[in-house]
N, C-alpha and C positions, 0 to 999 in steps of 0.2 A: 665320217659321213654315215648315219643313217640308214635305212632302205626308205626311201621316199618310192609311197607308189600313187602312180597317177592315174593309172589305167584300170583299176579293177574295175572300177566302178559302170566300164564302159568295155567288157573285157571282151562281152558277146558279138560286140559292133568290131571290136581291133581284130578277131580272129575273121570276120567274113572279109572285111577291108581293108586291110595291112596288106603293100604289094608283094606278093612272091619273085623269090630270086630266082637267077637263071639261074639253068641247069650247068653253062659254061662254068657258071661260077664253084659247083661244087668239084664235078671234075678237074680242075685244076687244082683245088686243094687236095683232092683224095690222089691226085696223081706227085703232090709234093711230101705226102704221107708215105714213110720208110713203108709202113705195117697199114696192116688197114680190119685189125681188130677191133677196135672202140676208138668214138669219137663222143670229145663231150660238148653239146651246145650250152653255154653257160646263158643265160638270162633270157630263156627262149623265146619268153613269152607261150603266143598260142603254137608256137613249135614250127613257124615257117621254115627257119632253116634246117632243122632238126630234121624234119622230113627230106630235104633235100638231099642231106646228107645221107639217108637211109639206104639208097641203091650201092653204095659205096663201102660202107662198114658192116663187119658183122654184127654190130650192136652199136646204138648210139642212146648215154643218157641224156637226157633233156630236161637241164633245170633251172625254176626262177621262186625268186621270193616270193611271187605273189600267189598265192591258193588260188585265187580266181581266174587265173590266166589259165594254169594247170586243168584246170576242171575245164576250160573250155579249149582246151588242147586238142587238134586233130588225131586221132587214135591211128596207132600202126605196132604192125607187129615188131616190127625190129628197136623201136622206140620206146625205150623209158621213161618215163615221166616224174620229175620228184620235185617237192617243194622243198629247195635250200640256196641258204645266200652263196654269191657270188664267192667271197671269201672262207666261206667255209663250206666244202663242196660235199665231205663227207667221202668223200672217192678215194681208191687205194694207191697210196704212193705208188710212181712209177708204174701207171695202166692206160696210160690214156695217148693215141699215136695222134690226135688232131684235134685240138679245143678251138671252137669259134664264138664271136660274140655279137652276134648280126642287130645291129643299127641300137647297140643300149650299152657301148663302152664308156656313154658319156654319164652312164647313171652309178655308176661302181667306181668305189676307193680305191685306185691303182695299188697305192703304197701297202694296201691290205692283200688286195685281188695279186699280185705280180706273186709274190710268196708264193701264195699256192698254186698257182698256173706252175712252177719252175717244181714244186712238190709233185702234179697230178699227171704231168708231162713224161713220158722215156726220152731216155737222152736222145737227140736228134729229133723229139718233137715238136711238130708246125705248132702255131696261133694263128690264128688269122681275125682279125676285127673291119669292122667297115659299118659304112654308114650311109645314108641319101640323104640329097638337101633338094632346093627346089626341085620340082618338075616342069618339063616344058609340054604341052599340046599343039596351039599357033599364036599368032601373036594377038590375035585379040582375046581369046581367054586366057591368057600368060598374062595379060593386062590387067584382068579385073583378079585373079587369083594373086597378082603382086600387091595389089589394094587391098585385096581382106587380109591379106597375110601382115601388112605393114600397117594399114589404118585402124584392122578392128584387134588382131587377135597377138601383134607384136609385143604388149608392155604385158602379156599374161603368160608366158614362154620363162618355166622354171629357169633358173639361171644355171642348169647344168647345159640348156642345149645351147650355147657358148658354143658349146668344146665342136657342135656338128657342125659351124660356119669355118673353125679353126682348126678344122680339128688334125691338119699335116702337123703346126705348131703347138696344140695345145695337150694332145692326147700322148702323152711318152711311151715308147714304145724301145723298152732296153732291149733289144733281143737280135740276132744277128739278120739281118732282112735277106725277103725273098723278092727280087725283083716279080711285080704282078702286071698283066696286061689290062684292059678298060674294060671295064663291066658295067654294062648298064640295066637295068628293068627298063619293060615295054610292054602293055597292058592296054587292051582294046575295054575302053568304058563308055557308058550313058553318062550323062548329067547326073542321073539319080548314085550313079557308082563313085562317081566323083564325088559329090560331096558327101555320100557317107564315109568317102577317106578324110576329109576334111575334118570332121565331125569328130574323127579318132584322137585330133592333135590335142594332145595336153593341154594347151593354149585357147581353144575349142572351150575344151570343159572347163578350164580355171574362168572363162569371161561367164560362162552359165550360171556356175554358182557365184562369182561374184557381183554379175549384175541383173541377173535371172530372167535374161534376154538370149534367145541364140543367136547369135553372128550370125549366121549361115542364113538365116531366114532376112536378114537387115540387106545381104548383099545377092539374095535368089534371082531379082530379076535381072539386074547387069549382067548374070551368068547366062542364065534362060535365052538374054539376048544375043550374048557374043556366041555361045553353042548353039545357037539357028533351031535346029532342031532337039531336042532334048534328048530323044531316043535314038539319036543317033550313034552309033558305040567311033569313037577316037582314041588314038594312040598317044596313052597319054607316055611318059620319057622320063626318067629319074638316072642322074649318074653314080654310082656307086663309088666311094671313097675307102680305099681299102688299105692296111697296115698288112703285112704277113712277115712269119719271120721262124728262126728254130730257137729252142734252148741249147 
């Protein structure tokens, strides 16, 4: 597999609107970390997790295939930034106490990516991977957001994101497991914040350039009307899918 990228072109919008994870979520990993010298976020994107992890580690590299993601990366001091693929990380054997791969395991060659993870790891090194799939608000914009998702923007969804509906079954994870408790993201949004997460999906932009119509604009007032007020900020609810485990 390639590096197929979908997002650059849209990198500006993914870093403002991509949801950040909780903080639960990182101290538990840094708390199942032996060491807590360096942590690598493999395919960070704009570095949401990377930065999470930064209260925790004395350094964290933070890297993804795509230049355009990097460049619009949120800057921190304890945070490195580098553009290299998944499977080849460029990182020194035996340094790394915590690798994670926050919501893009489905876009990496395990068979290639696993090698190096077991190379870039100290022995007794965590992984941890994880993913989100729908989100919930109430039930009547859960409605219409199950309609654009299924009627406009379904048959334009690379055939990697598979693996996020399947992903207990499809994603393998050889590694000895870490039992992990429920994580979930929780984010007070307007209408306008909402669908510029929308906006981000791969599936989003494959229907744009394919039929040079936006989705989003086809299904605006059904939304407009199930969220009553548009400026009203809502809790929007994502559950976290999560893998963790040692070498």
């Amino acid at each position: 597999m390639s590096f197929k990228d979908h997002f650059s072109g849209h990198a500006k919008e993914y870093s403002k609107f991509r949801p950040k994870y909780p903080d639960e979520l990182f101290k538990f990993l840094s708390g199942a970390a032996k060491e807590h010298e360096t942590a690598w976020d493999c395919a960070t994107g704009n570095g949401q997790a990377a930065l999470g992890l930064a209260p925790y580690f004395r350094r964290v590299i933070a890297t993804d295939a795509s230049a355009s993601q990097i460049e619009h990366a949120v800057p921190n001091k304890k945070v490195t930034y580098k553009v290299a693929a998944a499977e080849n990380s460029d990182l020194e054997t035996g340094s790394v106490d915590l690798l994670t791969v926050a919501t893009a395991i489905h876009w990496i060659d395990l068979e290639k990516f696993y090698p190096e993870v077991r190379r870039v790891l100290k022995p007794g090194g965590v992984i941890a991977v994880w993913l989100y799939t729908d989100n919930n608000i109430n039930e009547e914009i859960d409605k219409v957001s199950s309609y654009f998702a299924h009627e406009f923007v379904e048959p334009y969804w690379p055939l990697e994101n598979k693996k996020v509906w399947t992903f207990e079954e499809s994603v393998v994870f050889p590694f000895e497991r870490i039992e992990t408790p429920g994580f979930k993201i929780e984010l007070k949004w307007s209408l306008k914040d909402y669908l510029s997460f929308l906006y981000t999906w791969s599936s989003t932009q494959a229907f744009i350039k394919q039929t040079g119509k936006d989705p989003i604009e086809l299904v605006y007032e059904k939304f407009k009307k199930a969220w009553v007020d548009e400026n009203t900020r809502r809790t929007v609810t994502w559950k976290l899918k999560i893998k963790a485990g040692r070498v």
